[in-house]
C-alpha positions in Angstrom: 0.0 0.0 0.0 2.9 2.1 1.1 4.4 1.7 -2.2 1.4 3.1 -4.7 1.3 6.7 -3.0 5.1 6.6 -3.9 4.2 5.7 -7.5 1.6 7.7 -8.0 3.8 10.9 -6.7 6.7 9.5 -9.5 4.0 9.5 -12.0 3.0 12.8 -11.4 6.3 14.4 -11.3 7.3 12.2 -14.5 4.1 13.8 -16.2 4.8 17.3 -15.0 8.5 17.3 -16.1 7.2 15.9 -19.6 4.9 18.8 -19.9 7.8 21.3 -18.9 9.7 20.1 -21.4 7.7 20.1 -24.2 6.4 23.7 -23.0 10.3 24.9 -23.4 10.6 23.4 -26.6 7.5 25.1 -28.0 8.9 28.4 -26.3 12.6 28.1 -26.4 13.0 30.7 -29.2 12.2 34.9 -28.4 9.5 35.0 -31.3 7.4 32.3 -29.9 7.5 33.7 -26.5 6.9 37.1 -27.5 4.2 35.6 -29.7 2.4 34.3 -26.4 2.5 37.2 -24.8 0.9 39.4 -27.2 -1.8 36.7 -27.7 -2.4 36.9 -23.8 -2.3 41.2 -24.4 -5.0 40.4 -27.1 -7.2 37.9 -24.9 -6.9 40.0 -22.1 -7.8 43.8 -24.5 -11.2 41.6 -25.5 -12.2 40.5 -22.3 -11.6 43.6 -20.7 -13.8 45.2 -23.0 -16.7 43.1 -22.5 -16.1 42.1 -19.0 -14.5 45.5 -17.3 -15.0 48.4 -19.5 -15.5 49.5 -23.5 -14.2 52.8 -22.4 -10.9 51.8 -20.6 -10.7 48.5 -22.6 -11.4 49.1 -26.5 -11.0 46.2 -28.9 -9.5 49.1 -30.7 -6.5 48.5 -28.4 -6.1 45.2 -30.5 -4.0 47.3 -32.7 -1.2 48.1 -30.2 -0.2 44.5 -30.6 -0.7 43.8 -34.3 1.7 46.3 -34.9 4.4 45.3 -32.2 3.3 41.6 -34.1 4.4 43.3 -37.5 7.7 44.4 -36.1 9.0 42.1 -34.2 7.2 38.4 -35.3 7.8 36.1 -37.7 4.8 36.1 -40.4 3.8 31.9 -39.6 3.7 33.4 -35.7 1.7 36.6 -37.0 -0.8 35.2 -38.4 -1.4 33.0 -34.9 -1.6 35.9 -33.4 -4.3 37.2 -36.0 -6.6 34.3 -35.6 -6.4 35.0 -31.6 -7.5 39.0 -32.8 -10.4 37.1 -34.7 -11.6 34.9 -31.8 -11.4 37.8 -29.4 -12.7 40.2 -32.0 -16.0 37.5 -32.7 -16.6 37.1 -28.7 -16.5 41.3 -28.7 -18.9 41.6 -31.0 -21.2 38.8 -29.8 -20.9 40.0 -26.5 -21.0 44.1 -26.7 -23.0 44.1 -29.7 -23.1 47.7 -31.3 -20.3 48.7 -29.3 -17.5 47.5 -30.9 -18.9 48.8 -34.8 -17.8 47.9 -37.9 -15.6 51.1 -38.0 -13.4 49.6 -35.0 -13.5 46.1 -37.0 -12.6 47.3 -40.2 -9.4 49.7 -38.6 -8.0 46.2 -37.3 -8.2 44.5 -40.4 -6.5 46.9 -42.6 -3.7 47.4 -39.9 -3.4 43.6 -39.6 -2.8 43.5 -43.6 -0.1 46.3 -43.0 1.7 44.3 -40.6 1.6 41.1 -42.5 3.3 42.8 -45.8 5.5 44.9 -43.2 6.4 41.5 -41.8 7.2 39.5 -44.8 9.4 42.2 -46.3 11.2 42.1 -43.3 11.2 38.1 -43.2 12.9 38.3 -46.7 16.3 40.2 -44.6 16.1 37.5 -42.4 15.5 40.5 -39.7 12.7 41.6 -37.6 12.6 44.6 -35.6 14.0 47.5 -35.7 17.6 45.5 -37.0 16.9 46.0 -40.6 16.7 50.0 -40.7 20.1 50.0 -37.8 22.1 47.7 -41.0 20.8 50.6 -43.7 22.0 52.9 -41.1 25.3 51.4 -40.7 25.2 51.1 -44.3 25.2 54.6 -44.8 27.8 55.8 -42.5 30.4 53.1 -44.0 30.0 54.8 -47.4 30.0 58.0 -45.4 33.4 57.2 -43.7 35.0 55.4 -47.2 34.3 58.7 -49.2 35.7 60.9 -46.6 39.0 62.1 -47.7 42.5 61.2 -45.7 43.8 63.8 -44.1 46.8 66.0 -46.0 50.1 67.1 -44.9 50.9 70.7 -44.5 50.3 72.8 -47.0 47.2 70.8 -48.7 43.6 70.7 -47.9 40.6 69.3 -49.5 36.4 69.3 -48.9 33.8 67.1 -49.9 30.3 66.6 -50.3 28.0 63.9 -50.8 24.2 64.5 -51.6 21.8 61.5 -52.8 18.2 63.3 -54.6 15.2 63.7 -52.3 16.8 63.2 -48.7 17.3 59.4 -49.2 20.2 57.7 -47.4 21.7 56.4 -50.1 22.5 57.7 -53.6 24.7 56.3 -57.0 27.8 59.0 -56.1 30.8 58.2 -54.4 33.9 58.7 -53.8 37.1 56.7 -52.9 40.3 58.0 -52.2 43.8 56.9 -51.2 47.0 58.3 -49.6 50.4 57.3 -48.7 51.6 60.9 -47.2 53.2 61.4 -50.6 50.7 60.9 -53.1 46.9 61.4 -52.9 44.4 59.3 -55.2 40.4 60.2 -55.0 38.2 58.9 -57.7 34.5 60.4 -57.9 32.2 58.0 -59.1 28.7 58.6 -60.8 26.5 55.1 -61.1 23.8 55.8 -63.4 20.5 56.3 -61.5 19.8 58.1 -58.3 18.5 57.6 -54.9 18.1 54.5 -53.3 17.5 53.1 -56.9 21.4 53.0 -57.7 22.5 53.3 -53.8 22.7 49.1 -53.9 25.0 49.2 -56.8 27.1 52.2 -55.5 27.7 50.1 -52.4 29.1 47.5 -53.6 31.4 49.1 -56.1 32.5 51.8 -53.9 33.9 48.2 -52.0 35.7 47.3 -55.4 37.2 50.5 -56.6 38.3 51.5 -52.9 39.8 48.4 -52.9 41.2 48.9 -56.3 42.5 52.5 -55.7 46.1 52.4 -54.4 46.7 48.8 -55.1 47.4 49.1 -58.9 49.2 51.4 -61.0 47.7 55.1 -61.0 46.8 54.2 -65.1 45.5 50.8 -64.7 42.7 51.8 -62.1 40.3 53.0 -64.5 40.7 50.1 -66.6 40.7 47.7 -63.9 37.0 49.2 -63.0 35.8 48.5 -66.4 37.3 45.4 -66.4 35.5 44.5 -63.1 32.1 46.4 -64.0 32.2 44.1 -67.8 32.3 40.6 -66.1 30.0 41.6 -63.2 27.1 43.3 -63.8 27.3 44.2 -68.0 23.8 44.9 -68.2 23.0 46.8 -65.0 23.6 50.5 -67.1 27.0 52.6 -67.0 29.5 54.4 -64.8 31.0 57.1 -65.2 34.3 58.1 -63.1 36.9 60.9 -62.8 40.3 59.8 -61.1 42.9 62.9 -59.8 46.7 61.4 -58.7 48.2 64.2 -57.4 51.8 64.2 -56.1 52.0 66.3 -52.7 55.6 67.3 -53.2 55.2 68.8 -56.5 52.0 69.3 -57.2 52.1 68.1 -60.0 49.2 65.8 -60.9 47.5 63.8 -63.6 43.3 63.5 -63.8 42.1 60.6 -66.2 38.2 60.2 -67.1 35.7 57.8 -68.1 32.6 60.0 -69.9 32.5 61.7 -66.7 32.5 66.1 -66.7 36.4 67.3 -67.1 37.2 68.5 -64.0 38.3 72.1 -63.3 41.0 73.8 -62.2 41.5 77.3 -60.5 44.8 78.9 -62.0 45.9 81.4 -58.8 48.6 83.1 -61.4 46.0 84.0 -63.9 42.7 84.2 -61.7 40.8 81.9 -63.9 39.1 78.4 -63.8 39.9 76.1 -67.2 38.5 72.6 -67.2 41.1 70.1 -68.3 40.6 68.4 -71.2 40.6 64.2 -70.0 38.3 62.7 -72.4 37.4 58.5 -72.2 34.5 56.3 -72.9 32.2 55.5 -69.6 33.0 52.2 -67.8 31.3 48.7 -68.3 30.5 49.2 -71.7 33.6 48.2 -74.0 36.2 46.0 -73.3 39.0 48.4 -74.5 38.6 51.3 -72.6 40.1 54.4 -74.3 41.1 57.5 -72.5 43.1 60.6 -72.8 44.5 61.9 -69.9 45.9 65.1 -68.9 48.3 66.4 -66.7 49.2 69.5 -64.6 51.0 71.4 -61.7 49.0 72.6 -58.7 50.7 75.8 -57.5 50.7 77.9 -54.4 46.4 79.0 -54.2 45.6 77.1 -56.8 42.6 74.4 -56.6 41.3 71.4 -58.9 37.9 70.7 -58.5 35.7 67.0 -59.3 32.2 66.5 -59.1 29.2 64.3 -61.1 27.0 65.9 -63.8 24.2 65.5 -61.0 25.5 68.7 -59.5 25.9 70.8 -62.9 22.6 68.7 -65.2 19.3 70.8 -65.0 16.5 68.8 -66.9 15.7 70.8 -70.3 19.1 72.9 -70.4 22.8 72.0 -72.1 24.9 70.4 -69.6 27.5 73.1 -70.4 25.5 75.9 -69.0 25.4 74.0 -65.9 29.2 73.6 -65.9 29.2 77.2 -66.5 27.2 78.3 -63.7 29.0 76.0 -61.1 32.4 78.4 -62.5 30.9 81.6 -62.0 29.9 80.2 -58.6 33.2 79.0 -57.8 34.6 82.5 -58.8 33.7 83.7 -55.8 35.4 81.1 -53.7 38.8 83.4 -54.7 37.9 86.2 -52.6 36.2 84.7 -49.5 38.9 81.7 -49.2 38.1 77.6 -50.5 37.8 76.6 -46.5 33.7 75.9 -46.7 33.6 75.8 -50.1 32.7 73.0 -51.3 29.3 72.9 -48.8 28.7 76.1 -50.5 29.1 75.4 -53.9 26.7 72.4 -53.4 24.3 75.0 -51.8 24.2 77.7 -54.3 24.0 75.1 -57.4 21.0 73.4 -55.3 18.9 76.8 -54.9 15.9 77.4 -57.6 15.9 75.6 -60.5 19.5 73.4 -59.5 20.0 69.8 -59.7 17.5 67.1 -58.7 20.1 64.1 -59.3 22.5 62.4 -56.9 25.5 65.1 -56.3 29.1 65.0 -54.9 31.8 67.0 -55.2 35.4 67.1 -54.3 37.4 70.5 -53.6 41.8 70.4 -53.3 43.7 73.6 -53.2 47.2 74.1 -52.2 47.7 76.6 -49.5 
């Protein structure tokens, strides 16, 4: 007799250790615990409302968790949790009646179908939460950081700017640069598109041509960039590209392009600005890629200027009386001093009727 208490109590502990388990493996991972306990926030909103009180306790409050449900769940445990909304949102009705309307009923639905598509978009990352929008941030501020300039040595100093079209985070300009502490190499980069459109491809070849700058020959970079844009991506549209190796000692320096504006160059001795004359064929579109270079001497105040046509192109008008326009505005860098400049070149040519494209611009004058 003694001995079937005893049994009974090992049976019991036996069953209740089987249910833990399988409880822990059915909530062992964060989404199906947070899961649970919005389902239990949902139970509890509906019977609150029926039970406690419609004005404390609206079924409208339903939609507090659908969209922490869109965020942060997977889209097999979302749409649990939407068949707990519909059993709660069925007993509401049956019990309250004309209190919870059609209007409240209808709200809930059309947020639920937001956070399903919100959801799978997110599912297709392979993130939920808010993890997907901190990697486009980081995003961002890597391309940020790889198009900032290296810092000169005594006697040199240089500005940029970096504007993607309509406030996005991303845009199809960048730049990539390289210096030893003798030598300075800065490529500005125009994929064709703009905004977010042609940020993907501008982040993953400002990856390849930073890596390419400074590890090759000054004259084999540009090729090396078609070369790389031809068995990659031949049919995703061109690149243009402008690439300035300047000597820090000298000053002397040579500026290749590929179909990219010439760049332009601010002669202190004469008080002019001349665009050089580098001519070549944009990137990724034939296998021989063809240039003309040009070089040149950067003297004491003088200044050499890049940027992408995005900053000079106004839709409807000759791409040479943007160019034109961006000189006379540069003019009046002489007399108040390059320091800021560049920031307000990009300003001025923005204003009115200026550029709606992707824009960057790079500014170097010797002091």
């Amino acid at each position: 007799m003694s001995g079937s208490p005893r049994r009974r109590r090992h049976a019991a502990r036996s069953a209740w250790l089987s249910i833990r388990t399988r409880l822990r493996r059915q909530f062992i991972t964060r989404n199906r615990r947070l899961a649970l306990v919005l389902a239990v926030a949902v139970a509890g909103i509906g019977i609150a409302a029926v039970r406690v009180s419609a004005t404390w306790f609206s079924p409208g409050l339903m939609i507090l968790p659908i969209l922490a449900g869109g965020l942060l769940l997977w889209p097999r445990a979302l749409r649990i949790l939407f068949l707990v909304v519909a059993v709660m949102l069925a007993y509401d009705v049956a019990e309250a009646g004309q209190r919870t309307g059609f209007g409240i009923v209808a709200t809930i639905v059309i947020i639920a179908a937001f956070a399903d598509v919100l959801a799978r978009t997110r599912a297709k990352l392979g993130l939920q939460g808010l993890r997907g929008d901190q990697m486009l941030i980081e995003l961002r501020d890597r391309i940020r950081s790889r198009s900032s300039l290296p810092p000169l040595p005594e006697g040199w100093a240089a500005e940029w700017v970096l504007r993607p079209a309509g406030g996005a985070m991303f845009g199809g300009d960048f730049i990539v640069s390289f210096c030893d502490g003798t030598r300075l190499e800065v490529a500005v980069v125009d994929v064709s598109g703009k905004g977010i459109d042609a940020g993907t491809r501008a982040l993953l070849l400002s990856g390849a041509f930073g890596g390419l700058l400074g590890s090759l020959p000054a004259d084999r970079f540009l090729p090396a960039c078609n070369s790389y844009l031809r068995r990659t991506e031949p049919a995703e549209g061109f690149v243009t590209a402008v690439h300035l190796v300047l000597d820090l000692g000298t000053g002397s320096y040579v500026v290749s392009s590929a179909g990219h504006p010439p760049a332009a160059q601010f002669e202190s001795a004469k008080g002019v600005w001349r665009l050089t004359q580098a001519r070549g064929i944009v990137l990724g579109v034939v296998p021989d890629l063809r240039q003309q270079a040009e070089s040149g001497t950067l003297r004491t105040g003088d200044a050499i200027m890049l940027y992408t046509d995005g900053l000079v192109e106004i839709p409807g008008r000759d791409i040479d009386l943007g160019i034109d326009r961006l000189l006379g505005e540069a003019d009046r860098l002489v007399a108040a001093g390059f320091p800021g400049g560049a920031e307000s070149l990009v300003r001025a040519l923005s204003a009115g009727d200026g550029p709606v494209d992707d824009c960057a611009l790079v500014l170097i004058w010797r002091a």
